[in-house]
N, C-alpha and C positions, 0 to 999 in steps of 0.2 A: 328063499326066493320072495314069499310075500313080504318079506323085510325090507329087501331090496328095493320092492315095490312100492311100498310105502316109502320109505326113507324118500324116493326121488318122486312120490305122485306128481309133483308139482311141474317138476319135470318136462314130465311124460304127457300129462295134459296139455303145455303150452307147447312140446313140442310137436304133439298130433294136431292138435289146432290148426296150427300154424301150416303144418304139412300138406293136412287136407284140403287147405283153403288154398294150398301153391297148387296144389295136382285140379284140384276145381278151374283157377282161374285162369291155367293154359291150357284146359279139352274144353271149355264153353266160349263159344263166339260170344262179340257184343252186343248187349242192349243195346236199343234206338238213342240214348241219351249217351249213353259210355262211348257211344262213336260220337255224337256231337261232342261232347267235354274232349273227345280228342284232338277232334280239329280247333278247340278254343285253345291247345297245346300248340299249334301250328301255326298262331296269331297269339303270343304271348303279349299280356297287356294286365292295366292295374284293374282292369274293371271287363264285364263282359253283359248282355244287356239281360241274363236270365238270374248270373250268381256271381258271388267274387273268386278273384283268382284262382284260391290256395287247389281247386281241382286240377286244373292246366298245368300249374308248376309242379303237383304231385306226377302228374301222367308224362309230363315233359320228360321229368328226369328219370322215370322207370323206363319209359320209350330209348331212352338213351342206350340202356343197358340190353334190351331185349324189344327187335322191329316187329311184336306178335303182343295178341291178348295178354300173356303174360308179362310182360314187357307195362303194358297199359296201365295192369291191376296190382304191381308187384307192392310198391309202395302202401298202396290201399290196406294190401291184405296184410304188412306187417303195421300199420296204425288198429287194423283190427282187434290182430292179435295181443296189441299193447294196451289198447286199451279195457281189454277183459280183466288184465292183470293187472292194471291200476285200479280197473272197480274192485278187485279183489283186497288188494290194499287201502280200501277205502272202509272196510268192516272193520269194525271196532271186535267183536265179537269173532274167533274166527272159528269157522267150524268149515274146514275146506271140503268134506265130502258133498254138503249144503251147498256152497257153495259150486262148484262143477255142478251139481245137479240144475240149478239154478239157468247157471248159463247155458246148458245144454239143452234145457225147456225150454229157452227164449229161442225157435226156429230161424229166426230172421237174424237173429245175429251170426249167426253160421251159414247160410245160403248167401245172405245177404252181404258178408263182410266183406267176399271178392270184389265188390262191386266197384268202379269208377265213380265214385258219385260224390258230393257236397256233404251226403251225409257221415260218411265213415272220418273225414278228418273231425267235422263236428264234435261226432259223438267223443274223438281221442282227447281232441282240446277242452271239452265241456267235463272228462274226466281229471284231466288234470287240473283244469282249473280249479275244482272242488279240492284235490290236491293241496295245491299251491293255496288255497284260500283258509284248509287248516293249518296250516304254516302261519301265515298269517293272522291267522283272530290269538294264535298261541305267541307269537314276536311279532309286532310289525315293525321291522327294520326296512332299510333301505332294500339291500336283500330281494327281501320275501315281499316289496312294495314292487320293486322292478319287475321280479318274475312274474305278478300276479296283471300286471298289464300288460306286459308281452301277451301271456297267455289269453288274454281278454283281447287283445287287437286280432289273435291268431285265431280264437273263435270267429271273428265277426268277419275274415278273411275267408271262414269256410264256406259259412250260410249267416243268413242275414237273420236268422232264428236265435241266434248267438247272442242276440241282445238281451233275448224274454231271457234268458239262464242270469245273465248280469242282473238285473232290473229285480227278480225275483228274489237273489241272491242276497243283496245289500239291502232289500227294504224288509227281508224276515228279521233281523237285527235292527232298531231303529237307531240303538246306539251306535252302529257303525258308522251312522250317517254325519256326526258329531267329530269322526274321526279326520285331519287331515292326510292322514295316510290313503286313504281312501280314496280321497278327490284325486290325489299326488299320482294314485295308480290308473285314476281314468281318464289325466291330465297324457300319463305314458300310451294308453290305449290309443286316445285317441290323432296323439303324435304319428304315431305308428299309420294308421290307419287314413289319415289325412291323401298318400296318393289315391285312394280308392274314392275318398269324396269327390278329389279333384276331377278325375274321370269323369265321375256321376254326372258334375256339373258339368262339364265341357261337351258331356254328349246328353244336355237336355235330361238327365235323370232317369232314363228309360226302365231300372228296373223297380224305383217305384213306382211309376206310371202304371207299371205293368202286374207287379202283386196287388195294389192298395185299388186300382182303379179296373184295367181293363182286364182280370178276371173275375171280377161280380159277374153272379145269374142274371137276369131279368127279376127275377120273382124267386122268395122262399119255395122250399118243396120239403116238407116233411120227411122225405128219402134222404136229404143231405145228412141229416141229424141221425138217423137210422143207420147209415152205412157209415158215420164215423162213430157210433158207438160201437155199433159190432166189430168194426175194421180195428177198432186199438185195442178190441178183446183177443183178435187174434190175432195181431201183431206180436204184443204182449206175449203170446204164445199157442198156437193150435191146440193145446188139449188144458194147461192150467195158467192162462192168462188170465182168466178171472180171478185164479188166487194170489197171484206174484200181484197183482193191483187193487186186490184186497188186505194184503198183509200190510203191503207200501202204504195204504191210506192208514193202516190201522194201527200201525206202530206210531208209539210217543216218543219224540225227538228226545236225545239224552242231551247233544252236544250242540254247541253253532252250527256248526257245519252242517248234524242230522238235520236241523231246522230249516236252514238253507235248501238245503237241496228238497226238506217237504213241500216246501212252499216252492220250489221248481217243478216239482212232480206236479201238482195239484196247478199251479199256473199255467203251464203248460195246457195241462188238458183243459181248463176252463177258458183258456182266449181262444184257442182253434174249437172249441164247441160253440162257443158265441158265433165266428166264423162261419159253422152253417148257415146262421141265417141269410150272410150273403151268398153263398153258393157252395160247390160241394168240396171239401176238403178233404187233399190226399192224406192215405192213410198214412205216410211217411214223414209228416210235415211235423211229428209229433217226438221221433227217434231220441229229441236229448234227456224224454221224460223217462228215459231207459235207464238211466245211468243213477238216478235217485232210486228209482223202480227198484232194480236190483241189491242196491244197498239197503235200503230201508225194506225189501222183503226178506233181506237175509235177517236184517238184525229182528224182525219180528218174528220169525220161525223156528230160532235156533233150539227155543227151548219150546215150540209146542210139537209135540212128537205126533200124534194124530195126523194133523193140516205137512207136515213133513212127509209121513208118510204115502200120501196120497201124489206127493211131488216125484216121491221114487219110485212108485210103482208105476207110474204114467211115462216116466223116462224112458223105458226099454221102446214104449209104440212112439216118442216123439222122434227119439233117433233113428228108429226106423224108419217113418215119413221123410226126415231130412236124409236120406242116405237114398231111397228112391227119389227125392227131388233133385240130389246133387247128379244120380244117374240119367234123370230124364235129360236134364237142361246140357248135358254135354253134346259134343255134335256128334258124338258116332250114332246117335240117336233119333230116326227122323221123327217129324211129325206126325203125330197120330192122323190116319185116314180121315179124310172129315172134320177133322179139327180147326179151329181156327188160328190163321198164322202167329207165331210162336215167333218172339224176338231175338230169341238165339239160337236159330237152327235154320240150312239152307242160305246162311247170309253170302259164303264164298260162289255159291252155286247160281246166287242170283248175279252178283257181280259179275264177274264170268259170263254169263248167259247176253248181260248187258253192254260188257264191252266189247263181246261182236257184230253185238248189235249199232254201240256206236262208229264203233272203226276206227277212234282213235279220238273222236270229237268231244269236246267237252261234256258233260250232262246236264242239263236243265229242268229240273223239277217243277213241278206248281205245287205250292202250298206242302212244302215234304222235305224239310230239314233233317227229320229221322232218315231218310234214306237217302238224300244228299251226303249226309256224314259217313252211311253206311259204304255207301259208291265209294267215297274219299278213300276209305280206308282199306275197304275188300280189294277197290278197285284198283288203286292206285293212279285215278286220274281225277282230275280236277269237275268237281260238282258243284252246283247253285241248287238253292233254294228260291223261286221268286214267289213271293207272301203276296197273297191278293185280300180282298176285302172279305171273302168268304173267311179266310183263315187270321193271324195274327200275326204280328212282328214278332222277331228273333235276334241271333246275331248276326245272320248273313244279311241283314239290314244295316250291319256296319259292316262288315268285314270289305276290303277290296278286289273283292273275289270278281263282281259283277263287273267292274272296269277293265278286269282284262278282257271281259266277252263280250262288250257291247260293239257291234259289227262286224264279226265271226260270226263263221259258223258253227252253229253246235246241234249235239241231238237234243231234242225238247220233248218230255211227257208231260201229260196233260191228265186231268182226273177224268176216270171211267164215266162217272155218273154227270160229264158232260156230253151233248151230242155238237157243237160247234167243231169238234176238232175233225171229225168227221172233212168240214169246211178246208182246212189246214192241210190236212194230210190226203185226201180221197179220201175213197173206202177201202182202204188197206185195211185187214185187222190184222193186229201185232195181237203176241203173246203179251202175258203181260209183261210191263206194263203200255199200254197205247204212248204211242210216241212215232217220232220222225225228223228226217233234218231239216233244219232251218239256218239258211245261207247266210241271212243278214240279221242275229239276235240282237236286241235290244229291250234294256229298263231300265227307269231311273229309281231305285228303293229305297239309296241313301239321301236322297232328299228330303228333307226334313220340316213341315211345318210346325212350327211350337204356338204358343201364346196366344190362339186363338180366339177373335172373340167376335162375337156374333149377334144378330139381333132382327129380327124379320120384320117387316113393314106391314101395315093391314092389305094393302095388295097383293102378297105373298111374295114382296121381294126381299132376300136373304142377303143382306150386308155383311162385308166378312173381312175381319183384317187378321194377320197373320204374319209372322216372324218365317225367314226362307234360312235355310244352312243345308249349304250344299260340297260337296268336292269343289276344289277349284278347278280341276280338269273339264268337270261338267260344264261348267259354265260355257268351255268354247263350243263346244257339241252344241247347245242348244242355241245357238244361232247357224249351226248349218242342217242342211237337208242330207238325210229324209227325217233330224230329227225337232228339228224348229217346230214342227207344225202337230206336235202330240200334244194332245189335248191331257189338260186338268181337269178330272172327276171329284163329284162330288157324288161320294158311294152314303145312301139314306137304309136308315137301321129304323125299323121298328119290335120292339121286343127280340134283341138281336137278331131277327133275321135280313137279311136285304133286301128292305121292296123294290128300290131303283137306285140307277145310276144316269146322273145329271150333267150334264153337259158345263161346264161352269164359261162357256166360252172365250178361256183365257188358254195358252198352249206355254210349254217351258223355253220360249222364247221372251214370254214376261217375264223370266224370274233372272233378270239382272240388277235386283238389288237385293239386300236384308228382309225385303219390308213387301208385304204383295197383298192389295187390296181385288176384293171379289163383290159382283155385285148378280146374284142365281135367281133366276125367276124360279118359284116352286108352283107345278101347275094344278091346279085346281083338281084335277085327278084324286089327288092325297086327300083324304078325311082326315078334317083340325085332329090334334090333339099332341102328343109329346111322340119328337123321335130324336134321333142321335144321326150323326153323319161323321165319315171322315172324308180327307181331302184326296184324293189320288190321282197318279199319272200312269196314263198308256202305255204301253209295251207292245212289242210285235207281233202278241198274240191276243187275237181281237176279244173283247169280256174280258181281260185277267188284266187288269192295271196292277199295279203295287201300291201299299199300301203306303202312304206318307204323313200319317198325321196321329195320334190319337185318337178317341173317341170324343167327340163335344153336343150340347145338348144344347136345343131350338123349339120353340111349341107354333106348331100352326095353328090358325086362328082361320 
């Protein structure tokens, strides 16, 4: 029998893996994101304003098969699985018991690999590319030149992290850089990858606006820096994540490839540490540095027996933690008393709860695309998001969701820690969440100011010219009543917060061409010094315009 067992470990590991992760990813409802990435499923497109495609078209086509969470995650969870076995085949060195141990330390590769997310196709492509890359440094034929730019468009298709793995890849060899093979292959990448620019452009470039620009802090904070060292110690692993990220740094590269992927490990964590200085960085933003991690902890373990064993005896409590977390997060499972809400539990209960409360009527959110997507999907009926100044732009700032509701009725929530709505609705109190109907909705979000630029006068008057992209449907709307006469905001940030909202007294009755000039008295009120504003327009709920512009920067004097 142990023979047996041996003979097939291999097996037996990728098929329990595998298994686990199917019976995981149909008992646990979705994350706030895993229901947005689904509705991005619902709107298939080459670009979307958070990530690219390759999540949508993963969920698309598992949705096909199965109309439930498992359905969602199905695909996910077999790139998961594939990808553990490609990092396995990535050890030069093989010692498989090492190995499973390995993997089964890293917690989050197993919780985390049901997930719907950018990350797990990453982490599949970012293995294989390494793959495909010893292929390559050993033949570069046409071949192994084509496969390795496929693979390389298909990265960058997942997450837009995909590039630091490239970047990192070909400059730890300088002599690669010499090679035309090379270019030939990022000539094919970029081929490939060209509908996704094109998108980018056509809609103003939203998602680098939105990494590179309007997620900066205000201000360094020393906690950024703090919580991403600890956070990738224990991502890395809950109990020896400091050694799988000691062994990876401390292993000497044998081969291209080792060397590659060092200098991805270590680049990796040195740009998103920089990173804090601009604000705080998730701990996930780091996952492809897993796939070097893993290989290069194997190959420096294999022969220290000590530092191995401490990997095996800590195994029995890792997988027990992961086996109470695979329990907690399933839904037979409610919330702990007191505890704070938990993104995968109660989701059907709430939907349910909320579509008697609408009666049939669409849902209108403020600032709450996590539960916009949640409604979509538990609910089965159509939800918005409207982004106010308080919060940020999304994709339901593309999506044509909001044209089918502007002049319907719909039910609308509003955020608790407002008291205007009180105004809106009486003094009803709703369970959660506060809400009520509204006969005649309206927003305009997909409106779009670009190319802004600006310049204040020693009077305090704010000159402003600016690029318009709207629907073309909008445009008739905004010459008729009740919606000609909504006024354009100019919502003022100081140290991200919002001091005021400006009257800019122009309404979207102006905006009949390209091209929209502004001319804002700023009132003496404001103390000189540096703020930020964006542009915004009205909606039928009074305080919450939507969001139309970027963030741009002005200094009073």
């Amino acid at each position: 029998m142990q023979n047996v067992l041996h003979k097939n470990q291999r097996l037996l590991f990728y098929s329990g893996w595998f298994l686990l992760n199917i019976i995981q990813a149909a008992t646990t409802e979705l994350l706030d994101d895993e229901a947005y990435y689904w509705v991005y499923s619902r709107f298939l497109d080459w670009g979307y304003f958070d990530h690219p495609p390759m999540v949508a078209a993963l969920i698309k086509a598992g949705y096909a098969l199965f109309h439930n969470e498992l359905g969602v995650r199905l695909l996910f969870v077999a790139l998961n699985t594939a990808t553990i076995c490609i990092i396995q085949e990535l050890t030069a060195k093989k010692d498989e018991r090492l190995f499973y141990a390995i993997a089964g330390s890293v917690a989050i590769a197993q919780i985390g690999g049901i997930l719907a997310a950018p990350d797990i196709p990453l982490l599949f492509f970012t293995a294989l590319f390494f793959l495909l890359f010893r292929h390559f440094i050993q033949r570069m034929n046409f071949i192994n030149t084509l496969l390795l730019g496929i693979c390389m468009a298909l990265m960058l298709y997942s997450k837009y992290h995909g590039v630091l793995i490239i970047f990192f890849a070909f400059i730890s060899s300088i002599r690669l850089l010499t090679k035309w093979q090379v270019y030939a292959a990022g000539l094919v990448c970029l081929l490939l990858v060209a509908p996704h620019l094109y998108w980018q452009y056509t809609h103003n470039f939203p998602s680098v606006q939105y990494h590179l620009f309007e997620r900066n802090a205000s201000h360094y904070k020393f906690s950024y820096t703090l919580e991403y060292i600890i956070g990738q110690i224990a991502m890395a692993g809950p109990l020896v994540g400091w050694l799988l990220l000691w062994a990876a740094y401390r292993h000497k590269p044998i081969t291209v490839t080792e060397k590659a992927m060092q200098y991805t490990f270590l680049g990796i964590y040195f740009v998103f540490l920089v990173s804090t200085l601009k604000g705080r960085v998730e701990a996930n933003w780091t996952v492809a540095a897993f796939i070097p991690m893993m290989v290069l902890s194997h190959q420096y373990l294999v022969n220290r027996l000590r530092m191995r064993s401490w990997l095996f005896k800590s195994l029995p409590i890792t997988l027990v933690l992961v086996l109470i977390g695979r329990v907690y997060v399933t839904r037979w499972v409610p919330d702990l008393p007191g505890a704070k809400r938990t993104e995968f539990h109660n989701n059907q209960v709430w939907a349910d709860s909320m579509r008697a409360k609408t009666q049939g009527l669409p849902l209108v959110l403020i600032n709450s695309y996590q539960w916009a997507s949640k409604y979509m999907f538990y609910g089965g009926q159509t939800a918005f998001s409207l982004n106010t100044p308080y919060y940020r732009r999304n994709n339901f700032n593309v999506w044509p969701i909001e044209d089918s509701l502007i002049g319907k009725p719909v039910y609308l929530v509003v955020p608790q820690d407002h008291d205007f709505y009180k105004d809106v609705f009486g003094n009803q109190q709703w369970n959660f969440p506060n809400g009520g109907r509204v006969d005649h909705f309206y927003s305009f979000s997909r409106v779009l100011f670009t190319d802004i630029t600006s310049h204040i006068l020693q009077n305090r008057t704010l000159q402003l010219k600016t690029k318009v992209t709207c629907p073309e449907d909008y445009a008739a709307l905004f010459r008729q009543p009740p919606y000609a006469q909504t006024p354009i905001w100019l919502a003022l940030y100081r140290n991200n917060d919002i001091v005021a909202f400006i009257n800019t007294g122009a309404s979207v009755n102006s905006l009949t061409g390209n091209n929209l000039q502004l001319t804002i008295n700023i009132s003496y009120d404001f103390k000189p010094g540096e703020y930020s504003a964006r542009l915004c327009i009205g909606s039928c709920v009074e305080g919450f315009p939507s969001i139309n512009s970027t963030e741009f920067a002005f200094t009073v004097y």
